[in-house]
C-alpha positions in Angstrom: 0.0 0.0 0.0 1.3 3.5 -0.8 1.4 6.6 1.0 -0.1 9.3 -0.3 2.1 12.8 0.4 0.0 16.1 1.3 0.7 19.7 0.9 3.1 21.2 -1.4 6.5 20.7 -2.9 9.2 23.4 -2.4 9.7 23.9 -6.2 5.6 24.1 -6.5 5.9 27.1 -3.8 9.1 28.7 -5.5 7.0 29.2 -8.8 4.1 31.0 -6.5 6.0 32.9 -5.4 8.0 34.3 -8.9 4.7 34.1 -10.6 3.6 36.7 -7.8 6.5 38.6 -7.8 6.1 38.9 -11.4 2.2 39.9 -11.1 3.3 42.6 -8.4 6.6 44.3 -10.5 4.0 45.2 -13.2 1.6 46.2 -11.2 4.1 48.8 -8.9 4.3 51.1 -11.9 1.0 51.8 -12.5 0.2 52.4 -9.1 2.7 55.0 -8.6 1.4 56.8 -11.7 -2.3 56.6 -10.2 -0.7 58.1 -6.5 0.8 61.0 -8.4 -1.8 61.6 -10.4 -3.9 61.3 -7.0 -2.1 63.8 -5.1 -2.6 66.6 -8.5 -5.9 65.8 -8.6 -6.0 66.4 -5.1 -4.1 69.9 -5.0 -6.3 70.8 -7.7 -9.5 70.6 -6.1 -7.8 73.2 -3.1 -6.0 75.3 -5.3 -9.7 75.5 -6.9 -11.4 75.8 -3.5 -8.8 78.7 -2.4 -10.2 81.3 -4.8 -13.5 80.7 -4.5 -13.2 80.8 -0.6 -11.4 84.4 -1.5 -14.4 85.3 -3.8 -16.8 84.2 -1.7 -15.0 86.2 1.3 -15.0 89.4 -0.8 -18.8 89.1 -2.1 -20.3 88.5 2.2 -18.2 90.7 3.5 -18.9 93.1 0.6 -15.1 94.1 0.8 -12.0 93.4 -1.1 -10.0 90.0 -0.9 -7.3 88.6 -2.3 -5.3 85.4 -2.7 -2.1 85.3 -3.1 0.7 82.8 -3.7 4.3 83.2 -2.2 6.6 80.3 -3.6 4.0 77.1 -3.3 1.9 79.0 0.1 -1.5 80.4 -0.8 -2.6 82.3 1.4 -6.2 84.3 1.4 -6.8 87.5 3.1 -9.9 89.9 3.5 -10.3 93.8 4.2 -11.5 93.9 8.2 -13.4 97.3 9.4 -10.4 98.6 9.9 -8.6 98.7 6.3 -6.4 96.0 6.6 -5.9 93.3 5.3 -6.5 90.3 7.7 -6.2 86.2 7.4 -9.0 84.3 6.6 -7.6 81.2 6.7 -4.1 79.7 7.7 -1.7 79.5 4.7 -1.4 76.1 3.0 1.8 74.9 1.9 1.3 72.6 -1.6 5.0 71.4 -2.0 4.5 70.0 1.5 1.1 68.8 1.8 0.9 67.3 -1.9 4.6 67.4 -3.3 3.7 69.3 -6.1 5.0 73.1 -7.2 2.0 75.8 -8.2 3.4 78.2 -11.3 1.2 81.1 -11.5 0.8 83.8 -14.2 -0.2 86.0 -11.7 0.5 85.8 -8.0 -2.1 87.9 -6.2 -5.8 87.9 -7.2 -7.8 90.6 -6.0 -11.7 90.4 -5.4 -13.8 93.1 -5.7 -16.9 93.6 -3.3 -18.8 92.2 -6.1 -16.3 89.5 -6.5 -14.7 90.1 -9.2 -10.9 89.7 -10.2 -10.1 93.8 -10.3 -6.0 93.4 -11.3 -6.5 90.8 -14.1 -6.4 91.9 -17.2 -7.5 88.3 -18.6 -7.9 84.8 -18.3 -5.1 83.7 -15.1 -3.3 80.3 -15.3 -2.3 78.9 -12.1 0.0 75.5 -13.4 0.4 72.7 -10.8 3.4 70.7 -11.7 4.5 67.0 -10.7 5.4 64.3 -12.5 2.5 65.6 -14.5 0.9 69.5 -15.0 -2.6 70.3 -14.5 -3.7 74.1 -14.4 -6.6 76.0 -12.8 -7.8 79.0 -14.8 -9.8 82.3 -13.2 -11.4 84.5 -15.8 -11.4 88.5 -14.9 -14.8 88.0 -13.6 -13.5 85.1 -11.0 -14.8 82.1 -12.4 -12.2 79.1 -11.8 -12.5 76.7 -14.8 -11.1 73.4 -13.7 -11.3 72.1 -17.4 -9.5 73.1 -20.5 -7.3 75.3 -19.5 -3.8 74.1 -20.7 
């Protein structure tokens, strides 16, 4: 009578494991690519949310307010009472929070009481570059187009 052997053989295990290996070193690429494309995506939809929170600050107040970006920190401010220029939120840092550097064609945006862009002369082109670029737009009346802009 034979004995029949259960469980695996070491060279049956050895192929899992290079057949896996192989599965995961294609795989590794493509989700690096979706991370980075994650994180622009991601600074994107705050770059985007920045203005309009310095629009929408300028049109309740009914005062001027302006964003502004200093190296990769926007910052937004809003007119006080008082005629200066106060901080309406605390200054958010892109290189650190998403890795990515913001390019702008224009590095202060001011709002209007109505809320409109009063020092652009056109369309603005903020650029957010990573291993990819993606751009936000503001028209002179401060609309932020998300799409089509490069």
């Amino acid at each position: 009578m034979r004995r029949s052997r259960t469980g695996f053989s070491l060279v049956e295990m050895l192929m899992v494991v290079v057949i896996i290996g192989i599965v995961v070193g294609f795989g590794l690429p493509k989700f690096a690519s979706m991370r980075n494309s994650g994180k622009i995506g991601a600074a994107k939809v705050h770059l985007s949310s920045s203005i309009i929170t310095a629009r929408a600050a300028a049109i309740q107040n009914g005062r001027a307010a302006r964003w502004n970006l200093t190296g990769n920190t926007v910052t937004i401010t809003a007119l006080n009472g008082a005629g200066t220029f106060v901080n309406i939120n605390s200054p958010a840092n892109f290189d650190s929070r998403y890795r990515v550097q913001l390019r702008s064609t224009q590095a202060t945006i001011d709002f209007d009481a109505r809320g409109i862009a009063s020092n652009m002369a056109g369309t603005g082109k903020i650029y957010i570059v990573g291993r990819t670029t993606d751009s936000v737009c503001i028209t002179r009346l401060g609309v932020v187009l998300r799409h089509g802009c490069l």
